[in-house]
C-alpha positions as CSV (number, residue, x, y, z in Angstrom):
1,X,18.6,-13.1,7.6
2,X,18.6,-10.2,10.0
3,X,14.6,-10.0,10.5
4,X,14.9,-7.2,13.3
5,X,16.5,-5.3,10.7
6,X,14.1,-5.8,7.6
7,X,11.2,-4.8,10.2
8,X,12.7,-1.7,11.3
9,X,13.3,-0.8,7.6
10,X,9.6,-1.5,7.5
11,X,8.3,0.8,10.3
12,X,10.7,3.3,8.7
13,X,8.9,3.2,5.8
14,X,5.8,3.6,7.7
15,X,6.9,7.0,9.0
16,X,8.8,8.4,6.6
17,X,8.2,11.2,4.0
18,X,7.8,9.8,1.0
19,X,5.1,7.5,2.6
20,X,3.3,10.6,3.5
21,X,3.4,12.2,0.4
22,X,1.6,9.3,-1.8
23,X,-0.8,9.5,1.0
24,X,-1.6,12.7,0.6
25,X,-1.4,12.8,-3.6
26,X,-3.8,9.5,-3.4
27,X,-6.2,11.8,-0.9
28,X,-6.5,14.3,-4.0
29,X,-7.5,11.1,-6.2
30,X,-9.8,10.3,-3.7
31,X,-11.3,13.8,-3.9
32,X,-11.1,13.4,-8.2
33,X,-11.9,10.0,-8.5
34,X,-13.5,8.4,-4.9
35,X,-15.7,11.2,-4.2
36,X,-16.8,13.0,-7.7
37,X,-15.9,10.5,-10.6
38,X,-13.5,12.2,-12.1
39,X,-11.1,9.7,-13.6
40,X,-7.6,12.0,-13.2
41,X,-4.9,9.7,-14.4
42,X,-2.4,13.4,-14.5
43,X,-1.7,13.3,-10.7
44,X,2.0,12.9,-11.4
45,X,1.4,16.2,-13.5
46,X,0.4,18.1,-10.2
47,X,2.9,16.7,-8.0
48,X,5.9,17.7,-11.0
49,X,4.6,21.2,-10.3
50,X,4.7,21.3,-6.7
51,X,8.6,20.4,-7.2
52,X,9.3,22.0,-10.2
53,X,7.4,25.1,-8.8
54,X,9.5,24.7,-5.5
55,X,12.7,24.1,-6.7
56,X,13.0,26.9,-9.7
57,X,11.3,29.5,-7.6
58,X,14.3,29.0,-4.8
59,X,17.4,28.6,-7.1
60,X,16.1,30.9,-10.3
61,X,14.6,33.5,-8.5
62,X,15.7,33.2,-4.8
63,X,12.4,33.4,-3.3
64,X,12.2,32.6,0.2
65,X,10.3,29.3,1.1
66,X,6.5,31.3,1.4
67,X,6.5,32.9,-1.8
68,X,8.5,29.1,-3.3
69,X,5.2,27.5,-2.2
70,X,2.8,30.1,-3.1
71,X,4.1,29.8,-6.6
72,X,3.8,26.1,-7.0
73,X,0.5,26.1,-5.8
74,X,-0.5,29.2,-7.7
75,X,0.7,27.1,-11.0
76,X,-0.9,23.8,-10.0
77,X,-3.8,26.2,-10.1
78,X,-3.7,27.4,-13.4
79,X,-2.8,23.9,-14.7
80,X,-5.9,22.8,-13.3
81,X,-7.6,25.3,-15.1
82,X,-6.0,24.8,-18.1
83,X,-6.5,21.0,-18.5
84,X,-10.4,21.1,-16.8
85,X,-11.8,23.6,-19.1
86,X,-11.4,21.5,-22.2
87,X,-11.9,18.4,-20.0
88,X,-14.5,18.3,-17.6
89,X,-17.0,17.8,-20.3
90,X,-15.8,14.7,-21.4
91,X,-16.8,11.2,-20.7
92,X,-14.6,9.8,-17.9
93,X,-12.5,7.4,-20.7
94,X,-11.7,10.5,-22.9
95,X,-11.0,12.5,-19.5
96,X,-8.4,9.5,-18.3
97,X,-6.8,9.8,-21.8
98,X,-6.0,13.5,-22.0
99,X,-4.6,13.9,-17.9
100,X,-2.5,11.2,-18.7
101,X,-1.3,13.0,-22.0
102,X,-1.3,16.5,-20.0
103,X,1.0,14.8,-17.2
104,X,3.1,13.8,-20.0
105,X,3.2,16.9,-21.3
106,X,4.4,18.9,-18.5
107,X,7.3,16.0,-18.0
108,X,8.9,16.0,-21.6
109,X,8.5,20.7,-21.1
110,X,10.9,20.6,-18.0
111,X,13.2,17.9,-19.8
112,X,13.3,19.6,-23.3
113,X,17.2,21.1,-23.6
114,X,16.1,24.9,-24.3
115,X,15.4,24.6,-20.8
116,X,18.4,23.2,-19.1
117,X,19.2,25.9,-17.3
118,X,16.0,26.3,-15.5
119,X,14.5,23.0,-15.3
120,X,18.4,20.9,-15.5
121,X,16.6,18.8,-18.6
122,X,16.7,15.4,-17.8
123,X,19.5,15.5,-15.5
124,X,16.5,17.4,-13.7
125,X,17.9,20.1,-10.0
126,X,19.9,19.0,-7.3
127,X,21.8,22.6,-6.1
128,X,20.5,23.1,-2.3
129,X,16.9,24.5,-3.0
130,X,15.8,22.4,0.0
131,X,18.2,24.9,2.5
132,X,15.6,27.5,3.1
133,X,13.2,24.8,4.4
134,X,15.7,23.1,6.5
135,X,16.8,26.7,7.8
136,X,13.4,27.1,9.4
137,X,14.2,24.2,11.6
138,X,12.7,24.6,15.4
139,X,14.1,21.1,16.4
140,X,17.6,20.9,18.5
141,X,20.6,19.5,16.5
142,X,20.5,15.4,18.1
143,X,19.9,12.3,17.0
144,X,15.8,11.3,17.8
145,X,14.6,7.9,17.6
146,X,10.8,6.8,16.7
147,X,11.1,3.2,17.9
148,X,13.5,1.5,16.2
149,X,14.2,4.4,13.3
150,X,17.7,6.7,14.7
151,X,17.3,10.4,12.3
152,X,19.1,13.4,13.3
153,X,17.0,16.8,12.9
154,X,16.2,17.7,10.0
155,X,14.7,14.2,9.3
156,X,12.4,14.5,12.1
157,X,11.2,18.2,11.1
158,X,10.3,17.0,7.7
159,X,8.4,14.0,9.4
160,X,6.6,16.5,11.6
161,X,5.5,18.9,8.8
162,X,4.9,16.4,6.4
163,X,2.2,14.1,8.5
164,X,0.5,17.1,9.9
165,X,0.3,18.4,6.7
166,X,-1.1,14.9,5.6
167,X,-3.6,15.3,8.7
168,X,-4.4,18.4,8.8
169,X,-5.8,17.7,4.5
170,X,-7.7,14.7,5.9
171,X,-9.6,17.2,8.1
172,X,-10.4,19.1,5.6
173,X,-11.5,16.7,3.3
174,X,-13.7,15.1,5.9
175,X,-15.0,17.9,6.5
176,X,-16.0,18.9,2.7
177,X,-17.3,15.4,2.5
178,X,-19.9,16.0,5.1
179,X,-20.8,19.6,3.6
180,X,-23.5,20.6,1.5
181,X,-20.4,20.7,-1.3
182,X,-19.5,17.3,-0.7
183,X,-23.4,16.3,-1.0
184,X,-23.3,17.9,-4.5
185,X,-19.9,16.1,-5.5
186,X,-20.9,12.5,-4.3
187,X,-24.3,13.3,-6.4
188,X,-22.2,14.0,-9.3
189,X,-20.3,11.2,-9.3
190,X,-23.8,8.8,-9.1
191,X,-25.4,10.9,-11.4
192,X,-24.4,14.1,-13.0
193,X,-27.8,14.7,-15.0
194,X,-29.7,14.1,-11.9
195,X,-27.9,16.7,-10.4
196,X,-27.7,19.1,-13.6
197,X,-31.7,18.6,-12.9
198,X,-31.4,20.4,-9.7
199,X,-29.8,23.2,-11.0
200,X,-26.4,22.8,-9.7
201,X,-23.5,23.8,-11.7
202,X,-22.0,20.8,-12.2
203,X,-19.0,21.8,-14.2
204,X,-18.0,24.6,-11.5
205,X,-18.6,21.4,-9.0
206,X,-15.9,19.1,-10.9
207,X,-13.4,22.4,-11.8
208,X,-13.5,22.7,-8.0
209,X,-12.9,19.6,-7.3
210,X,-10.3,19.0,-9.9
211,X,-8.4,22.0,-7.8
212,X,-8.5,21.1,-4.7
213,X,-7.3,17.3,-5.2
214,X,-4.4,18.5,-7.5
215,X,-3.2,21.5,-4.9
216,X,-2.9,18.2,-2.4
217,X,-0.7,16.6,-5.3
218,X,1.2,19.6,-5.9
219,X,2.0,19.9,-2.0
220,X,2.6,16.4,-2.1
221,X,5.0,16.7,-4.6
222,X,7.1,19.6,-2.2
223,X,7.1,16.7,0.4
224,X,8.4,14.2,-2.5
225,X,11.1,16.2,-3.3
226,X,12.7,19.0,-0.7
227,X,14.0,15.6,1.7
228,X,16.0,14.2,-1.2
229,X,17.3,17.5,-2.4
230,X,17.0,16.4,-6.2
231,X,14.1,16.8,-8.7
232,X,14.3,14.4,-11.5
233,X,11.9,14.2,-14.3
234,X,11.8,10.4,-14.6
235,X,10.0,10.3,-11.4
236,X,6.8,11.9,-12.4
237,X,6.4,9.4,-15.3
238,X,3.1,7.5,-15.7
239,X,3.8,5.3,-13.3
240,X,3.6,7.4,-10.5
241,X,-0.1,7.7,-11.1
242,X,-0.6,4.3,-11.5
243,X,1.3,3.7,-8.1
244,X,-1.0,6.3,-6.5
245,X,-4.0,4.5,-7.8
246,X,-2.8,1.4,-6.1
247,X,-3.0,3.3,-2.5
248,X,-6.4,4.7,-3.4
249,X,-7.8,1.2,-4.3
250,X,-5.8,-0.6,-1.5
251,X,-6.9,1.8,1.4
252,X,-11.0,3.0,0.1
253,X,-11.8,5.3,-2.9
254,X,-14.1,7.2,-0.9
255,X,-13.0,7.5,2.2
256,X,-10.9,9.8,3.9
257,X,-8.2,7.7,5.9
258,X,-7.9,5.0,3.2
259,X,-5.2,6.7,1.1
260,X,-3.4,7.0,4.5
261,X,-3.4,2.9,4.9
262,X,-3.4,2.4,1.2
263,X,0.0,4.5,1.3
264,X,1.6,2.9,4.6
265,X,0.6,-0.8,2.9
266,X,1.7,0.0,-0.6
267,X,5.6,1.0,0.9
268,X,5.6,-1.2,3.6
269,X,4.9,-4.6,1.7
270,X,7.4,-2.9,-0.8
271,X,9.9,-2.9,1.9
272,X,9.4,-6.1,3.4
273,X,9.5,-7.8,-0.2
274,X,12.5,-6.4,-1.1
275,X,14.3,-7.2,1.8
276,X,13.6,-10.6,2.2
277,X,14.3,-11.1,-1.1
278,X,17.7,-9.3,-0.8
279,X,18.0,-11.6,2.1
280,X,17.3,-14.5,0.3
281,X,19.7,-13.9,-2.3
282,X,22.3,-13.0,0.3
283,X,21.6,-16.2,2.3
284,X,21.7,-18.7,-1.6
285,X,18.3,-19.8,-0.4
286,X,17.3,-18.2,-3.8
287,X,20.2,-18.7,-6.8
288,X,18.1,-18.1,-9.8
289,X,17.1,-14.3,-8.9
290,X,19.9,-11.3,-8.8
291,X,19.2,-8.0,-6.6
292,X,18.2,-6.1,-10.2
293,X,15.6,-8.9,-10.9
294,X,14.2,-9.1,-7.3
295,X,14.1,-5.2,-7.2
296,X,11.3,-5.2,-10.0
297,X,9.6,-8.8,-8.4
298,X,8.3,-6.5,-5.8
299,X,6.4,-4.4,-8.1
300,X,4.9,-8.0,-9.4
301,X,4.2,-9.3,-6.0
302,X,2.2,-6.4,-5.2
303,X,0.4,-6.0,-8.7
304,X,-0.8,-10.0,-7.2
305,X,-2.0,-8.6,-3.9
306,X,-4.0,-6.0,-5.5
307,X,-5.7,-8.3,-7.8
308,X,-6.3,-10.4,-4.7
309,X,-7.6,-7.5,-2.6
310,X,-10.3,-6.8,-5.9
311,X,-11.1,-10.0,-5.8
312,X,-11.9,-10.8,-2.3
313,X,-12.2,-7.1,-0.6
314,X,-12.8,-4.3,-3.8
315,X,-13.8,-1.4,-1.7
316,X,-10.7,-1.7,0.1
317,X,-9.5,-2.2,3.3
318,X,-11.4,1.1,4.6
319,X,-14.2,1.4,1.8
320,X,-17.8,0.6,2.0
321,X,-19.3,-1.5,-1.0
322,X,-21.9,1.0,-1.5
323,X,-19.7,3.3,-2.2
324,X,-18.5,1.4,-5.6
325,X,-22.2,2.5,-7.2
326,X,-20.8,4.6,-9.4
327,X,-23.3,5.4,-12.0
C-alpha cells in the first residue's frame, strides 16, 4: 500500500472545495439548529437553490456571475419565507418533518420532465455555466502546490474564494453570537416562552435565523457545484442533510468553528477509509470485500465513530456540554 499516497489524498481532502462547502452548509445548521433550536432537516433544499439558482441564471438567461448569485440567494430567500411562515410555529418534530418534505419537494420540481430544458430533469446541467466564474480568475496560469496537493489555477482560485468565504461566514456568525441578536436566539432555543415573556418577537427571531443559516447553504451549494461543472439532482437527496448533521454533531452544535473540524473530519476519515480499504483489496489482504462494497463500508465506519463520539464526547470535539441544555 502506498501510505504517502492515501495521506496526500487525505490533506487534499482537507483543503478542497467540497470540504469547505459542508463546512459552511453545517455553519447555517449551526445557526438553525446549535444556536436557536430550530430543527432544519431541508438544508439540502437551500444548497439545491444556490446551484440550481446559479446554474439556470448563467445558461437560461446569460447573466453574468453577480446577478447568477444575486438570484440564487434572492430565491433561497423567498424559500425561506415560504417554508418558515407555515413552520416556525410548529414543535421542533413537526418542523423536522415538513423541511425534510420541503427539500424533497424542490428536488423532484427541477427533475420533473416539463422542465428538462431548464433544470436538464434528472440528467440535471452540465453545459459550461461555471466559465464566467473561472473567467474572473486573478491567479497566473501554473501548476501550485499546497504541500503535497499539485492543482493548476483555477483549482487554487476556487480554494481561495471558497475558504475565505467559509471564513469570512464564521466571522459573522461569531459575531451575531455575541450580539444582543444572538442573546435573543440562544434564549429561544432554552426557552421560547421565557422569551415571548420579555416581549421579543420570537417568530421574527427564528424567520431571521432560518434566513441567514439557509443563504450559507445556498452559497454553499454554488461552492458544491461550479468546481465540478455538473448539477445533478440526486445529490441534494436526504442524505445530504443527514451528512451535514454528522459535521455539526462531530465538530459542536453551537459553536462557531466546529462545523469547520466537523467538515475536515467527516471527509477526511472518508478518505482515509476508503483508501485503505481500496488498498486492502488491491494488496488480497481483504478477499471477501469488492471496491463497490467497501465504497459504502465507509459510510458504516463512520456512522460507528459518531455513535462513539455521542457516547463518550456528545458536544463534540469543539462544544461545551452546557451548551446541550436545550429546553
Amino acid at each position: 500500500m502506498d501510505f504517502g499516497n492515501i495521506f496526500s489524498l487525505a490533506f487534499g481532502e482537507i483543503i478542497s472545495p467540497t470540504t469547505a462547502a459542508y463546512a459552511l452548509a453545517a455553519l447555517g445548521l449551526a445557526v438553525h439548529f446549535g444556536y436557536s433550536g430550530l430543527l432544519n432537516f431541508g438544508q439540502a433544499g437551500f444548497m439545491a437553490m444556490g446551484a440550481y439558482g446559479y446554474a439556470i441564471s448563467t445558461l437560461t438567461f446569460n447573466a453574468p456571475v453577480a446577478v447568477a448569485v444575486l438570484v440564487a440567494l434572492l430565491a433561497s430567500v423567498i424559500f425561506a419565507v415560504i417554508l418558515g411562515i407555515p413552520t416556525l410555529r410548529l414543535r421542533a418534530d413537526y418542523l423536522a418533518i415538513v423541511t425534510i418534505a420541503a427539500a424533497e419537494i424542490v428536488r423532484y420540481i427541477v427533475t420533473t420532465n416539463g422542465l428538462t430544458e431548464i433544470t436538464g430533469s434528472a440528467n440535471g446541467l452540465a453545459q459550461g455555466f461555471e466559465t464566467g466564474f473561472f473567467a474572473l480568475n486573478f491567479i497566473p496560469e501554473g501548476t501550485y502546490n499546497i504541500g503535497p496537493v499539485s492543482m493548476n489555477q483555477n483549482g487554487l482560485f476556487v480554494r481561495v474564494i471558497a475558504w475565505t468565504i467559509v471564513a469570512l461566514a464564521c466571522l459573522a456568525v461569531w459575531a451575531l453570537m455575541r450580539s444582543p441578536w444572538g442573546r435573543v436566539l440562544k434564549g429561544i432555543r432554552e426557552d421560547e416562552n421565557a422569551v415571548r415573556a420579555l416581549g421579543k418577537n420570537v417568530y421574527a427571531y427564528k424567520m431571521q435565523a432560518l434566513i441567514i443559516g439557509g443563504l450559507m447553504g445556498t452559497v454553499a451549494g454554488m461552492i458544491f457545484v461550479i468546481p465540478r461543472g455538473a448539477v445533478q439532482p440526486a445529490n441534494y437527496a436526504t442524505e445530504l442533510t443527514f451528512f451535514l448533521y454528522t459535521v455539526l454533531l462531530l465538530g459542536g452544535m453551537a459553536t462557531v468553528l466546529g462545523p469547520v473540524i466537523g467538515a475536515m473530519i467527516f471527509w477526511v476519515v472518508l478518505s482515509l477509509t476508503q483508501s485503505l480499504l481500496f488498498g486492502a483489496i488491491e494488496t488480497g489482504a481483504i478477499t471477501f470485500l469488492t471496491n463497490v462494497q467497501a465504497g459504502q463500508l465507509r459510510y458504516i465506519l463512520v456512522g460507528v465513530a459518531l455513535m462513539l463520539l455521542m457516547i463518550f464526547r456528545p458536544q463534540g470535539v469543539l462544544g461545551n456540554k452546557k451548551e446541550l441544555a436545550f429546553a
